[in-house]
N, C-alpha and C positions, 0 to 999 in steps of 0.2 A: 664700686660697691659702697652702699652706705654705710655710714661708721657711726651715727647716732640717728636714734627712733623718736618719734614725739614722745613718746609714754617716758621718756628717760630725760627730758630737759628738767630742768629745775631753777627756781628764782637765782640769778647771778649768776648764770653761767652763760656761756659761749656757744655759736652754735656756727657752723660751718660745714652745709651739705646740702644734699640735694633734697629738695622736697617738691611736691605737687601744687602748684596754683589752684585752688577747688573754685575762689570766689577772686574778685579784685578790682575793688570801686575807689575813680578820684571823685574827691570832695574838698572844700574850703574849710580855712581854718575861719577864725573870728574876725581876722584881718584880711583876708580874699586871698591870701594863699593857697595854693594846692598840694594838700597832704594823701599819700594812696593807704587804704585799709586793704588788707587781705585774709583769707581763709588757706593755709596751707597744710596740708594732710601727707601724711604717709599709711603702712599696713596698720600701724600703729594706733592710728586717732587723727584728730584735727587741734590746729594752734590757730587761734586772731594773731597777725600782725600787722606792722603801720609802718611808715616812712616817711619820715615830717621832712628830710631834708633831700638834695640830687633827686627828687621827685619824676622829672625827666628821663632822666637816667635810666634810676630805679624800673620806671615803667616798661622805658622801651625793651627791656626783657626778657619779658612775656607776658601772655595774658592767660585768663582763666585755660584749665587742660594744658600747659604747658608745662614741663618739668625745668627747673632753676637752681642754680647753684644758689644759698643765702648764704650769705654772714651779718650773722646779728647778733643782739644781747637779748635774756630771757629776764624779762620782767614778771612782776603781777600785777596784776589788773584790776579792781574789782570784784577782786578772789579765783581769778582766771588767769590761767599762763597768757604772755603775749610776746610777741617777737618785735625787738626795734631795729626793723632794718636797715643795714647800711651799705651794703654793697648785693646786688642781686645780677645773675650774669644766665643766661638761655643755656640748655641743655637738649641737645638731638636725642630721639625716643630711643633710634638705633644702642643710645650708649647707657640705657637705664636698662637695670633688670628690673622686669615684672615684679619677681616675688619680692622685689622691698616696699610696692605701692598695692598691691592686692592680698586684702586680710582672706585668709583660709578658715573652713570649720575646722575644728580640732578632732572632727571624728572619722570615721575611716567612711570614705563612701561608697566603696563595692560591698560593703556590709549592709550598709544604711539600704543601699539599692534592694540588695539580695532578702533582708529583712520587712523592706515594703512588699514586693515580691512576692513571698510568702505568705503575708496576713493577706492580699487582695485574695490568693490561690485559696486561701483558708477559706474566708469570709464571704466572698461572692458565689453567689449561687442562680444568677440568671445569668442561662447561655451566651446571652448577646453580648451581656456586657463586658461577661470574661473572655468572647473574641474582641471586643472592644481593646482592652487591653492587650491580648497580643500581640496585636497589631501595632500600637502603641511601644511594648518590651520587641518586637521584632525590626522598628524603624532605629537604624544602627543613629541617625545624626539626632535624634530626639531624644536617647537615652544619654548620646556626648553633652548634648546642652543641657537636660536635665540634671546632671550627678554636675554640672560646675557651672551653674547660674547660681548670682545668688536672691535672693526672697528679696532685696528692698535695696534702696541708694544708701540710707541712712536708719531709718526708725526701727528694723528688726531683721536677724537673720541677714546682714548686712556684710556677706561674705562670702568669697566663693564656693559652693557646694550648702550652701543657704537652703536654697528653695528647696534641696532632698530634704534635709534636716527638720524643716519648717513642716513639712509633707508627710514625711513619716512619724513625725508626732503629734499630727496632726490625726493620720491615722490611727494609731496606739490611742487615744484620746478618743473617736468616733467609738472603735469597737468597745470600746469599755464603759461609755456612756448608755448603746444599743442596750446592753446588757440589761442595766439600773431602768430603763424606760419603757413599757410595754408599747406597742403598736409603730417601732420604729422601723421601716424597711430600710435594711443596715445595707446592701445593696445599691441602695439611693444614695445614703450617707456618706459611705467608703467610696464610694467611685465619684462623688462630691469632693471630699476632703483630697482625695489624690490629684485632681483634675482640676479642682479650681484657680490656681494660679499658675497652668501648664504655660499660658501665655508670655509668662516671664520668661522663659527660653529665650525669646525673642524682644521685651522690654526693654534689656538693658541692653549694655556694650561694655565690656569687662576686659579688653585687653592688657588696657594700661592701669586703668582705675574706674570704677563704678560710674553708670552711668546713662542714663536712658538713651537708646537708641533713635534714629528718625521713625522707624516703625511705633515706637514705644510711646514720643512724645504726641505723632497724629493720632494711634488710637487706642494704648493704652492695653494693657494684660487681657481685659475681662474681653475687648470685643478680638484680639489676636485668639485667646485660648476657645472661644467659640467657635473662631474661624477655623482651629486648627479640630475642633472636636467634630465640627461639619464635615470634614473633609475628610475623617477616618472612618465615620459612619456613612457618607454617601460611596464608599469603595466596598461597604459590606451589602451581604443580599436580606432582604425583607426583617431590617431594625426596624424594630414596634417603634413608631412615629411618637406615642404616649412615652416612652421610656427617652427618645432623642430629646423632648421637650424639657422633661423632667431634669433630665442631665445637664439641658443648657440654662436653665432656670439656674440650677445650683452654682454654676460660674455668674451669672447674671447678678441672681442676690446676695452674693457671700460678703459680700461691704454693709451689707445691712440697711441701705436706705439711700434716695437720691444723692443726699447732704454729704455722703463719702465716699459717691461715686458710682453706685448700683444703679446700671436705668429703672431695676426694677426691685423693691423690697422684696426678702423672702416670705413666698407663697404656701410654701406645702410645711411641715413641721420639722423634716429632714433640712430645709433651706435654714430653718430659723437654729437649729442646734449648729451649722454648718459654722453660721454666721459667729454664735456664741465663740466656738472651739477656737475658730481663727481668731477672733480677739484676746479668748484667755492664751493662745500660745505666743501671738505675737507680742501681746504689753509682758508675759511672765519673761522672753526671750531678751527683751529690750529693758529691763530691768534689771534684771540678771549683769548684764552689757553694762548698764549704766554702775550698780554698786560696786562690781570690778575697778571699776574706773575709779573709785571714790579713796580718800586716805584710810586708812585701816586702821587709826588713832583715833579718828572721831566719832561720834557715836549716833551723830546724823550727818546724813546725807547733803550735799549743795541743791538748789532746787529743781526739782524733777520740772520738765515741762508737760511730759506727756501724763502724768496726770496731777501736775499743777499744785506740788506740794514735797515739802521736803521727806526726808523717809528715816525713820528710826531703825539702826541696828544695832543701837546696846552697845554695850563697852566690851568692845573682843582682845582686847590687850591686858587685861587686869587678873591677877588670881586671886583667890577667895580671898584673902586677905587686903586687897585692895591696890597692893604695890605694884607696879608696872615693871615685867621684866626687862 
């Protein structure tokens, strides 16, 4: 069992445990030596580290996806934790447990499930679509993958039971928008927002640690979750051909445009809100993730990449008077 978490290393300390290889490139120093950089992650987060010396050694290992015992020192970097390894030794999968390398949502998922559940049973009102989904709530291995897949490897919902969480506030977010919008068929929307990244079921590979599957890497969520909406709908009798198009559109353009992966931008005005919802939930998600992560003394942020700018949150440590308890 592990005895320390990345979230818990700090400048000058020790570190002595098992961690995950995410990344791990040799490269030359100035003088043509060979020093290894790596990416190591636990439930916790990710560290850089490096190993300027026994380089050999060090390597042989493991490689990237392998779990390793390290002993190292914890530096900083260029304002970033980093590990200076010095002794790294191979660990069989059989001897790690899971729940120290796979982060969990922190919300209950028979709830989350049972609460998507219900808004679709509220909210939809063409017959097709609400067998559509039973069909869907009745496929026992669909609903296993669904409630503990998570939404992404790294940039959002980046955690097992992700993709509900991601999905049903995604939903919460459709139906309350329909509201505010006249001429919205909520219908389209809600069985959009549910369904468009069904495909992740099967993108990733989450055994050990996150990870895109062989299915995932050749062809990706958007054209899996079509394939998999095709397949529920050619087992049903006389689905309006107008409404299967419709449905597959909203998986198709929910990325918004070639440039991020949509063969096709959204077409109808239910695609283009689909599109909106899934970005404000996913940067607000990944945000959220990232200030967590930030010291609680400063009063900005380190700099965000995903949208390319540091972030102000005030001085949360001070009382009106200004002193620091």
């Amino acid at each position: 069992m592990k005895k320390q978490y990345i979230r818990d290393f700090a400048p000058g300390g020790q570190v002595d445990d098992i961690l995950l290889i995410k990344q791990k490139n040799l490269s030359q120093k100035k003088n043509g030596e060979n020093y290894l950089s790596f990416i190591f992650g636990d439930k916790s987060g990710e560290i850089k580290g490096v190993a300027w010396d026994q380089v050999e050694q060090i390597g042989a290992a493991g490689n990237s996806g392998d779990f390793v015992r390290v002993r190292a020192a914890v530096s900083e970097y260029r304002g970033s934790l980093q590990l200076s390894v010095k002794e790294m030794f191979f660990c069989e999968k059989e001897s790690i447990d899971p729940a120290d390398f796979l982060p969990v949502t922190a919300r209950n998922t028979e709830s989350m499930f049972r609460r998507l559940q219900a808004t679709a049973e509220e909210c939809i009102r063409d017959p097709h679509i609400r067998k559509l989904f039973q069909s869907f709530w009745d496929d026992d291995d669909f609903v296993r993958m669904f409630k503990t897949a998570p939404a992404a490897k790294k940039m959002h919902h980046a955690y097992l039971g992700g993709l509900l969480e991601h999905t049903l506030s995604m939903s919460i977010l459709a139906k309350e928008i329909a509201k505010h919008y006249s001429g919205i068929r909520l219908d389209i929307l809600l069985a959009g927002a549910i369904l468009h990244d069904i495909g992740k079921t099967r993108e990733f590979a989450y055994e050990y640690s996150i990870d895109y599957s062989d299915e995932g890497k050749l062809l990706t969520h958007i054209v899996i979750g079509c394939g998999m909406l095709d397949e529920k709908i050619r087992q049903m009798e006389e689905f309006p051909e107008e409404t299967a198009l419709l449905l597959k559109h909203m998986i198709v353009s929910h990325h918004g445009s070639r440039e991020f992966g949509s063969p096709e931008p959204p077409k109808i005005i239910e695609a283009v809100l689909l599109n909106l919802i899934d970005d404000i939930d996913a940067k607000m998600n990944g945000l959220r993730e990232f200030i967590a992560g930030e010291s609680p003394d400063e009063a900005w942020t380190s700099y965000n990449y995903m949208l390319g700018r540091h972030l102000y949150k005030g001085i949360q440590n001070q009382d009106p008077g200004g002193s620091t308890p």
